[in-house]
N, C-alpha and C positions, 0 to 999 in steps of 0.2 A: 455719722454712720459708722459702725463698727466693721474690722475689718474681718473676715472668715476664719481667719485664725483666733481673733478674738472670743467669734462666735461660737466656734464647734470647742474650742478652750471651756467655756462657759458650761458647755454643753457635755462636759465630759467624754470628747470624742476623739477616740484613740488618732483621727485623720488630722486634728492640729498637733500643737507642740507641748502641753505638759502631761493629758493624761496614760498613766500603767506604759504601753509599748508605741509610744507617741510616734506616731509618723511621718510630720511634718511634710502632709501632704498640704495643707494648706495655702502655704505661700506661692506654690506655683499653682494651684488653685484656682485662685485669688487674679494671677495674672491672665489663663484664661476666661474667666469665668465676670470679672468686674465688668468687662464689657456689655455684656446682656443683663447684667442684674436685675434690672429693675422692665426686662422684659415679661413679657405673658410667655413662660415653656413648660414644658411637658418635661418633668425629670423621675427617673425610675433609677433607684438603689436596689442592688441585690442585694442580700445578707444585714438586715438592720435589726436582729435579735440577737447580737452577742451578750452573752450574760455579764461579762462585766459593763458592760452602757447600754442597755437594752432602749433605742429609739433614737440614741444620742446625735446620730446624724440624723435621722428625719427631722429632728425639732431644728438643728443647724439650718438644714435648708430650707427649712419652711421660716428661719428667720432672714436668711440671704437673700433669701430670692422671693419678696414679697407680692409677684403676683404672681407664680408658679404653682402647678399642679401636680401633687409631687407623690410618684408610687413607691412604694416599699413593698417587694417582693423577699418572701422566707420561708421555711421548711418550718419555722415554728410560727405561731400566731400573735402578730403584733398589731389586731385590731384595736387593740386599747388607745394606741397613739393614734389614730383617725383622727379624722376633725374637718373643718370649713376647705382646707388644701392639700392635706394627706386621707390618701384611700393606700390599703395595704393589701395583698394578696398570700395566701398560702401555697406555695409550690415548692417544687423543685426544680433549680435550674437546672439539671441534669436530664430531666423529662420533658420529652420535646410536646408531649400532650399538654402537659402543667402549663409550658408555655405557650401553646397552642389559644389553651383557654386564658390564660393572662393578655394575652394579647388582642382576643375576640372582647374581652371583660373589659379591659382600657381605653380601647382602640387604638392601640400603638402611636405613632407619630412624634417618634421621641426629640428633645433636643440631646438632652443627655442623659445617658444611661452609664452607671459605675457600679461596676462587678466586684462588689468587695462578700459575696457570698461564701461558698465551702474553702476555696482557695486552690483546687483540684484540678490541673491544667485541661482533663478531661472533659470534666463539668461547665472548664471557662471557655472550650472550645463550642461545647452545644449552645450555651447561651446563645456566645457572639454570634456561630453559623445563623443561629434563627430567628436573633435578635435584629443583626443588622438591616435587614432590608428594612426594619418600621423605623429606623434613626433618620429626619429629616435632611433634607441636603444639606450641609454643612454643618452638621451635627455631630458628635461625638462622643464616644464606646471609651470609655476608661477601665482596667484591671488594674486593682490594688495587689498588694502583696504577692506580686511575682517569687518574692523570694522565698516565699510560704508552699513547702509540698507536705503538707500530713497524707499520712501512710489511712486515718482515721477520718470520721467527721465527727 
């Protein structure tokens, strides 16, 4: 079985360790997440239409986590990556209606959710406020790129 950093490597996803602004979010990853792998969860990404890997982590985790149910939330339209375990939505996390309706459209009950969306401390703060209460009990809210403030989107 490959390891997530293998995976999202694969997958040209800036969250392992070779591709463009590599992150190596991976490895610790890996640490929480190998646990539950191979459970039935509810996982929702913010931000999975960067142009340079447009879906790169959707396909990662829909390889991880092989019976997961897996959202991709985004201000641009990444229905194309759809399929048998990924459903995407178009919003804005920034809009608490957007999420209002993503959350009525899902039915919430997240195991994990990871905020790798605008990057906007703003934006990361509406999410969480309205996100958290659909994260199951011992569930977990991730934000990526803390160290990312554009002035832009």
């Amino acid at each position: 079985m490959r390891t997530l950093t293998e995976i999202m490597n694969t997958h040209r996803s800036d969250k392992g360790t070779v591709m463009g602004e590599a992150h190596s979010y991976t490895p610790v990853y890996e640490r929480w997440f190998e646990p539950m792998r191979n459970e039935t969860l509810r996982v929702l990404e913010i931000g999975v239409c960067d142009a340079r890997m447009p879906g790169a982590s959707l396909q990662g985790w829909y390889e991880y986590f092989p019976k997961a149910t897996i959202f991709g939330y985004d201000i641009v339209d990444a229905h194309r990556f759809d399929n048998d375990r990924i459903t995407t939505f178009i919003g804005d996390q920034s809009d608490r209606a957007d999420l209002a309706r993503f959350v009525e459209f899902s039915g919430g009950q997240f195991d994990i959710v990871i905020d790798d969306g605008s990057h906007k401390a703003v934006h990361q703060q509406v999410s969480l406020a309205f996100l958290f209460p659909h994260i199951k009990p011992g569930g977990q809210y991730i934000i990526e790129d803390l160290h990312v403030a554009p002035d832009t989107l």
